[in-house]
Structure formats: C-alpha cells, structure tokens
N, C-alpha and C positions, 0 to 999 in steps of 0.2 A: 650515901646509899642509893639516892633516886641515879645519881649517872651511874653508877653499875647495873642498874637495872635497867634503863638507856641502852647499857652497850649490851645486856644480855638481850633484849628482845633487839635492839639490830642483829645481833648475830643469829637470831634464832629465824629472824624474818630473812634473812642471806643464804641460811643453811637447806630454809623450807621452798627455795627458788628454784623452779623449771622451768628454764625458759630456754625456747629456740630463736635464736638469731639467724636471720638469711642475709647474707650479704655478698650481693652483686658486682662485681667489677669489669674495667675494660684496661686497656694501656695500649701505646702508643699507636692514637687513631691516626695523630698527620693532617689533619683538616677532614677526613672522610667521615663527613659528618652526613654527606646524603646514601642514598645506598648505592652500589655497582655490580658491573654482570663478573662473574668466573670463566671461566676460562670456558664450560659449557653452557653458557648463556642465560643461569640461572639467576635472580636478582638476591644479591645478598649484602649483609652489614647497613649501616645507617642507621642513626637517633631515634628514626622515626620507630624504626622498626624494633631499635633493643627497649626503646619506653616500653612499646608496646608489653615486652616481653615482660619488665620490672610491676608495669603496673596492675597486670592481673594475679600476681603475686600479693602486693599491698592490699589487694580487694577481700583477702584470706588472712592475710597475715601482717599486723600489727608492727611487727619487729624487723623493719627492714633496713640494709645499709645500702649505700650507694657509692663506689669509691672510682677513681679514675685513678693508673699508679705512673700517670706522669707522661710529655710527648706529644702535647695537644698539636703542637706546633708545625707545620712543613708538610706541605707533599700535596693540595688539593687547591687551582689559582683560586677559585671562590673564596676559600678561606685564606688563602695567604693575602689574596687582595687584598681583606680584610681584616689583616690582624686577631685572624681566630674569635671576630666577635660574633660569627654566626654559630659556632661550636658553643661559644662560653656561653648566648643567649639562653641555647637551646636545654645544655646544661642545666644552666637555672630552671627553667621549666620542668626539667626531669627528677629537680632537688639533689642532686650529688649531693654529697657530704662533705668530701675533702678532695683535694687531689696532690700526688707529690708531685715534687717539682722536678722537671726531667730537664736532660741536657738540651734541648731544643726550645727548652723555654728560654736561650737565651741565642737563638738565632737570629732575631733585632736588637736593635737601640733597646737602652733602659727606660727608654722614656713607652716604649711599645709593654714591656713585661711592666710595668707598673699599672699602666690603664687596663691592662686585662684583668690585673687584679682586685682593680677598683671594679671594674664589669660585673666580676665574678661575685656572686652571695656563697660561695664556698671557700674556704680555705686553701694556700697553696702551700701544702706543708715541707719543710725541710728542718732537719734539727741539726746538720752538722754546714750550715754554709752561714759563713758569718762574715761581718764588715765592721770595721775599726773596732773588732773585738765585744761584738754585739751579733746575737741571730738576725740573719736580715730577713726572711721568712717566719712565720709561725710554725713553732719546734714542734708541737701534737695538739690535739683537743682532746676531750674526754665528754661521751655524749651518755648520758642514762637510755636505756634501749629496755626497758620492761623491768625496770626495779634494777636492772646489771650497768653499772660503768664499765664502758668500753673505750680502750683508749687505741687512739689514731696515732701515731708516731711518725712522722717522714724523712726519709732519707735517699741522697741525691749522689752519686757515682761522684769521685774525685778526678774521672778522668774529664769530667767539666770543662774543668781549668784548660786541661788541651783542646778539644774538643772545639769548645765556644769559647776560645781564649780574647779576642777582640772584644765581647761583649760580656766577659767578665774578670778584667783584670784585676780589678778594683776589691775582689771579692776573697777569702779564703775560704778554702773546700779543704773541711778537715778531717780527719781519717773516721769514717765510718763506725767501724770497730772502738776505737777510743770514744769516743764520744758516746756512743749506744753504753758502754759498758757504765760510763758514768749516768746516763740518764736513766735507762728502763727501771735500773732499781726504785728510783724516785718518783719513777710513772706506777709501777708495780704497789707504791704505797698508794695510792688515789685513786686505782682501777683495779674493776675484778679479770678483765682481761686486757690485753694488749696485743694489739695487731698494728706490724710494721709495712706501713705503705710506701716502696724501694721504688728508686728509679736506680738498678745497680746492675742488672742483667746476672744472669745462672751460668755458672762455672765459662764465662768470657776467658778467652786465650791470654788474656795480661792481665790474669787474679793476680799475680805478686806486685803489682805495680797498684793494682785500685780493689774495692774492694767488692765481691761480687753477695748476690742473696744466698749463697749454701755458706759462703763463710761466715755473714754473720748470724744465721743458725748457730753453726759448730761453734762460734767464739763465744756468744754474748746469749745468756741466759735470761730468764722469763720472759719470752716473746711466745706467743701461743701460735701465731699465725702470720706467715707473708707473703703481701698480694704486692708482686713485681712487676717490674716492667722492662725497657731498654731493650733485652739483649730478642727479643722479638720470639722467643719459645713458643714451640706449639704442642702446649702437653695435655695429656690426654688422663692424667694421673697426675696429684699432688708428688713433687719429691719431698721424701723429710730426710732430714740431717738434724740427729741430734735430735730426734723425739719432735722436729718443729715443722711442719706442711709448708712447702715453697708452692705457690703457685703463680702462673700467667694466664694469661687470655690474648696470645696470638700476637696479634694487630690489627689495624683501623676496622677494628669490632667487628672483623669476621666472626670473630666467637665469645659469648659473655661468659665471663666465669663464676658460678654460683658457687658460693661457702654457705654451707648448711652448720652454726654453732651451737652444740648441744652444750646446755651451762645447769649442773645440778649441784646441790649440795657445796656450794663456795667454788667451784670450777669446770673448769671446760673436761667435760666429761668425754667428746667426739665432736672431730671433723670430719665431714662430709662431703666431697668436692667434685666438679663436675664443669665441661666446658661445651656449653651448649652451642650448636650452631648457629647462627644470626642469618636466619635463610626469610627473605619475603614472598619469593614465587618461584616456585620451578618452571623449568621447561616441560612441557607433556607432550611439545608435537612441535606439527608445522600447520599453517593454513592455507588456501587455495594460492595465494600470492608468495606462499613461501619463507613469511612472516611466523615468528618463534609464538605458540599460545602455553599460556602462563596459568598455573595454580594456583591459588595466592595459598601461601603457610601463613602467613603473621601478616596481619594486616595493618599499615602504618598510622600512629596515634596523628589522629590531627592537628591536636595543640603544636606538635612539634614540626607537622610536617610544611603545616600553613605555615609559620616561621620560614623555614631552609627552602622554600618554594620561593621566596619573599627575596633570601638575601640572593640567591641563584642567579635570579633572574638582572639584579645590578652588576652591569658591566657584562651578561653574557652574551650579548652578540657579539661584541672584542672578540672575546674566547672561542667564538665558536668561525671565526674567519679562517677560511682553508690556505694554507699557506703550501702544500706541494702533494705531493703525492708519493708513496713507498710501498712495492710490492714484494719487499721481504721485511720481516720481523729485525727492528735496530733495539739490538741488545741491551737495557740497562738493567738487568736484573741484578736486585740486592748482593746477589753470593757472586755472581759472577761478578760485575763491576770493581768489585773490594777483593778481587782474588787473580784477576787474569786480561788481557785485551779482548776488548769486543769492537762488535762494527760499533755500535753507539759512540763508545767513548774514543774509537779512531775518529768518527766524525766531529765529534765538538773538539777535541784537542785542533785537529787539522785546519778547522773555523778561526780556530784563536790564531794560528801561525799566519792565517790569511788574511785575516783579520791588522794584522800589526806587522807583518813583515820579518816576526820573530824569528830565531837561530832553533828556539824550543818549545814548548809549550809545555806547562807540567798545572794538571788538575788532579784534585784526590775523588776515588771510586767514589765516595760517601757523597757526595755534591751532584750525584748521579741518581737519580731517583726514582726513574721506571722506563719502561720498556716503551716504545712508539709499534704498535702492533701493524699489520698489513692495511692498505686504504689511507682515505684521506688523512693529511697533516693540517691538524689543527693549532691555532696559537693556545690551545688550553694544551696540546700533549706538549708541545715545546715549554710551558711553564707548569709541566706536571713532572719534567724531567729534568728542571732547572729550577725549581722555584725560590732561590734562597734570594734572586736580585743581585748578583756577584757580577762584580763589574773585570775585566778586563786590565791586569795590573802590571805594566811593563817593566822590568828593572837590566840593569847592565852589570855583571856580575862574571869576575875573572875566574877560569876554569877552576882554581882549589878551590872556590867557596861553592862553585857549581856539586863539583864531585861529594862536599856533605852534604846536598839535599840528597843524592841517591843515595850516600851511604847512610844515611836515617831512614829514605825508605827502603834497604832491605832489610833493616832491623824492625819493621810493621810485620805484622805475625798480619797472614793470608785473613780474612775477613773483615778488616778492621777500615772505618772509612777514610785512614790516612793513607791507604795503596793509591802507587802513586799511576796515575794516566798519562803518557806522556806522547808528542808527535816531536817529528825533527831527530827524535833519538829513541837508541832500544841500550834497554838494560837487564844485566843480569844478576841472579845472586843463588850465593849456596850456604846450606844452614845458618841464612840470619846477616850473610858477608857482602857486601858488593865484591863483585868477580868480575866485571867489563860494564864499560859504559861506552856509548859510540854516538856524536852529533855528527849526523849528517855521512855517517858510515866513517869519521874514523873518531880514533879517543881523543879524548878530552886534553886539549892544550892549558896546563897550570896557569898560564901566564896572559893566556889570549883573553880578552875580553867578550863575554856571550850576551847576546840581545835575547832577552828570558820573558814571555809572558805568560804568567801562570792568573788565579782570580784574586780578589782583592782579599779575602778570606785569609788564605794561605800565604798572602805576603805580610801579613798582621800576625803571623806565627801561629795561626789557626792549624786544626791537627797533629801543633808538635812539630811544626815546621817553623819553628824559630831561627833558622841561621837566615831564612829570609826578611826576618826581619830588621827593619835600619840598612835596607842595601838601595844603593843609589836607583830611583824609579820614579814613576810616577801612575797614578791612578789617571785611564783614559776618558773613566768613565762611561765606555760601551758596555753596555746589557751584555753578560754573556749568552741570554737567550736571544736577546733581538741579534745579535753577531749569528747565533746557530737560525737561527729563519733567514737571515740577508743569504749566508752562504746555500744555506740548500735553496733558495728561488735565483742566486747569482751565477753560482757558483758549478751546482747541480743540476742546473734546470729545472728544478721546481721539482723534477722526477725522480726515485731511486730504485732502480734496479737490479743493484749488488752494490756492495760497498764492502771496503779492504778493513779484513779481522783478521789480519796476520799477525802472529803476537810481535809483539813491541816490547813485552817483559817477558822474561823466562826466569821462573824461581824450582830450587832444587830444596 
C-alpha cells in the first residue's frame, strides 16, 4: 500500500510541475572562440561575449541548459595551434553541459580527441559510434533541471567515416535512424523529455546516403526537440517535421540559439525558439583619423575573456608575421570553394604542382577554409585557410586509376567538401557523369604513368577518395600552408594583383 502511495504522490508532484526550461546553444564554432569583425566592421561572435549573454539569463533564471551540437575543431591558428584547449577551457568556465560529437572532432590523431576530452568537464556525446562493438563516446545523460529529467542524447552524421576516414578507421558509425529507434524509447522511460543533440546537418544533398536531422524527426519518435549542427543553417525559425522543432545556430557563434521549454502537467506543452545575434559593438562612425568608433552592445565577461586573451597571445607574433601582400579578394568562400574554381583554390593547387614538379594536383574544396581578404598577408590567414596541417602527398598513378578519382568526383553533388580543386588539368561532368578530362590540355593516356600531388588527407581515402588509397607514393612532408606562403613570396613576389580564376571545372 505505502509504494502505491509512493508512486501516487510522485505522480501527483509530476503532474503539479510548471517549469520553464531555457536552453542555449551554439554549433560549429571552428576554433572562433574570440570574437571578429563582419563584413561592415562590426565586432561580433566570441565566448566572451555569448557568456555574457547566457549569464544574465542564470541571474533570473534557475533552469538553464547549455549545449554545443558539435565542430569545435578547425578553422582559427590560436586554436588549432592548440588543439582546441583554449575553446574546451573556456567552455568549462561557461559550464556547458554537453556537446555532440561532430565530424571534425576527428580532424587529429586519437591521441588529440582523447585529451580534449579529458580537458573537457562536459560530456562529448554520441550514441551511434561504436568500437569493437561497444559505444566509444557517452550515448546521453539525463540531468534533473527543476524537479524535470531532461535527457541529452547524441548523435554523429555517418558520413564521418568518409569525411575523417584516416582518423577513424578503426571505428563504426552506425545508422542514425536504427540506433535512435532502439534507444529513445529506453531514454523515454527515465526522462520527462528528450532532446537530441545532432551533429547530422538539415535536408544535406546525400540524405540517401547518411542520415540528416529532418529525417530523424520523421523516422524516429519521442524526441521533443533537436539542436543541430554540421550542415552550417542559418535559420531564423524552428523547422518541424513531424510535430518535432529542428533547430541551428549558424556558425562560430555568430548567433546563440535560445529554446524557451514549457513543461506542464507531465509534458512539454511549447517551444519557443529564437536565434539571437552574438553582436559585441557596432560601428557608429568614424574618427578624426578615420578609425571605425564602436558601441558596445554586449559587453565581454571577463572570466572568459582574461582566459582567450591569455591563450592568444602564445605563439601570436608567428601568426601575425606579414608574408606578402593582395589587392584583390582570394576566393575561399565556403559555397564557392565546394562548388566551382576560384582564384584561391587556383593558387594553392598551382603551389603544389610547384612545389613537386607534379603532372596534377588534386585538393578537395573542404580543405579550403576562408577567404584572404584585400591588404597585408598574414601567416595567421594562410593557416586560417589551411589549417588542418596537410602535408603534400606525391603518388605515380597510371591514367585508368587517375580517370576514377574524377569519376568519383563528379558523382560529389555541388556543396560537399569532397569537389575536387584541381591544377595541371580541367574537367568536366554532366548530371553526376564525368564527360572530359584533359592533363595539360589533352585526355587522359590509360596507360601512361602521371606524377599526382594531391594532400596527405586525400591519399588516406579521406573524402571518399579511396581508389587513392594504397597507390605507390610517398608523403613529402611539406606543409601544404608553408608550400602556399614559400610560393606567393617566391613565386609571386610577395605581391598579388590578379590571379587566374578561369574555371578549371565545369559541371552541368
């Protein structure tokens, strides 16, 4: 009699619960953990500045989440110097909760994702990546947030395995959908809600192939809510599919994503979503010198900032040495680079042929990571547009084995970071076909033997470019970035004044 009366007054104390849950999110920052200008020279994004934003929230309100959905990894030299421990620091400081595990967490050695995770006082969650048929990550937690269990669930895009195939061979990435389907029910018995934190990206152009966040909405039932990441959305509005709110927040914390969870009477009564801009100071003007004067909006918490002030400063006069000079805009932007030639990626392919004496050179868009804007060239843009540390990887390869690397990449659907950049040769393709390939202006000899330098990534079968892998080569071991600085101060004169963005690929 007394545990029936147990379970009626829990249920009675469950039923009588109003509680609002706020839970904040970011995804794939890239190392941009301090803040930077936009394009109108306004200062935005950084740790310092989304604390800012989380902790006057906390000040009001008791019931707060804090989640990262994955991506810490790549894109900023401070942090890549550093193996992302000025990010995960700062983190800590900020109390994240959880984060999932994105494809970029496995852009180093295992022996780099392992320390970070020791680093880290949060969780890096995945529930479908597994090793000798065991979770190698922590599959969810489940946190009491005002009398309500809330369960954290993580899940990690299968297209991984391609992706970061060198630095996870060793590992199985198993279908999303399957795995959710077995698990939420059994999360669903131990939580009053459940929120799935994706590293899977929204409706990505090879959903038949991996699995993205609107499918597993539509597939796989009682999930209340998913905070995404990967595919880099910028939305302004929750999508639902299936009665279930997808959300993003952007990238490198331009914008925090708040979820406002209304929980009454045993469930989630309303979401509430919203993607707040991560702005620290506009511009208002100019000064007598002509210099930008600044407003502050959000003023940056000090606990975080004294940190990333701290780690900045190691190693930045390296970074900040001027290596040439460019007075037009070198192309690496995200869409562009994964979709078409630019000047950017004619230059560093052209570096590598120079570099080795190569017949080809073949790098993928994705390896391309931002734009070198007009003015000084610094060694921090050249390792802000190179940062992975990709060495220079020569192989001798007879024209049929050549002709599948392009015919794999025209089967890469336009945005994807496996489009291939290539110098020495142009290629073509129509609906998905290779149509013409041409080294050095003519086709491809079956039988001739080609001197091919492409990075060491991609000869490891990186991107799904496995037929390069096991073909007779050898690693040079040149920095593909110190190769693109030797070229533009050797090669360039140090200066650029135009450079050739004639395409080199044509897709129909």
């Amino acid at each position: 009699m007394k545990r029936y009366l147990v379970v009626l007054l829990l249920l009675v104390s469950l039923f009588a619960l109003a509680v609002k849950i706020t839970l904040f999110h970011i995804n794939d920052t890239h190392g941009h953990a301090w803040p930077f200008t936009d394009s109108a020279g306004n200062i935005i994004g950084g740790f310092s500045t989304v604390a800012t934003m989380i902790d006057a929230e906390r000040k009001v309100n008791p019931y707060v989440l804090f989640l990262h959905a994955g991506d810490i990894n790549t894109g900023v030299p401070e942090s890549d110097l550093l193996n992302a421990l000025p990010d995960i620091f700062v983190l800590n400081r900020m109390k994240l909760d959880a984060m999932a595990v994105g494809n970029h967490e496995f852009d180093k050695p295992r022996e780099v994702l392992l320390r970070q995770i020791s680093w880290a006082k949060f969780p890096f969650l995945s529930a479908n990546i597994y090793k000798d048929g065991k979770p190698f990550f922590t599959p969810y937690i489940i946190k009491n947030i005002g009398g309500v269990r809330v369960a954290i669930v993580g899940f990690t895009t299968e297209h991984t395995k391609i992706l970061e195939g060198p630095n996870s061979e060793d590992l199985e990435f198993k279908n999303v959908i399957e795995v959710a389907k077995a698990l939420i029910p059994e999360i669903r018995k131990q939580a009053d809600i459940v929120i799935a934190l994706t590293h899977l990206g929204i409706g990505q152009g090879y959903s038949e192939l991996y699995t993205t966040a609107d499918q597993l909405a539509q597939q796989v039932s009682g999930i209340d809510l998913i905070i995404d990441g990967h595919s880099h959305t910028n939305l302004s509005q929750p999508i639902v599919v299936n009665g279930v709110p997808i959300v993003q927040a952007f990238e490198w914390a331009k914008v925090l994503g708040r979820a406002d969870i209304y929980f009454e009477d045993g469930k989630v009564t309303k979401i509430e979503w919203q993607a707040i801009p991560v702005v620290q100071a506009k511009v208002v003007g100019k000064d007598e010198a002509g210099k930008n004067v600044y407003q502050v909006i959000t003023p940056e918490a000090a606990y975080v900032k004294t940190a990333l002030d701290y780690f900045k400063k190691l190693g930045g006069a390296k970074l900040d040495t001027v290596i040439g000079y460019t007075e037009i805009l070198l192309n690496g932007e995200r869409a562009d680079v994964r979709s078409k030639t630019t000047n950017l990626a004619n230059l560093i392919t052209d570096a590598m042929l120079w570099k080795t004496g190569a017949d080809v050179a073949l790098t993928n868009g994705g390896g391309i990571r931002a734009s070198i804007k007009p003015g000084e060239i610094k060694i921090r843009d050249i390792l802000t547009v190179l940062p992975f540390g990709n060495t220079l990887y020569v192989l001798e390869m007879k024209g049929s084995d050549l002709l599948k690397v392009f015919e794999y990449a025209a089967s890469v659907p336009n945005g994807q970071g496996a489009f291939l950049q290539v110098a020495g040769a142009t290629w073509k393709a129509e609906g998905g076909k290779l149509v013409e390939v041409l080294i050095n202006g003519e086709p491809i000899d079956p039988e001739k033997v080609y001197k091919v330098v492409t990075n060491n990534y991609m000869a490891s079968g990186g991107d799904g470019y496995t037929m390069l892998k096991g073909q007779k080569g050898y690693d040079t071991f040149y920095v593909m970035a110190d190769v693109v600085v030797e070229y533009i101060q050797k090669v360039l004169g140090g200066k650029i004044t135009s450079y050739d963005d004639k395409p080199r690929v044509e897709r129909k």
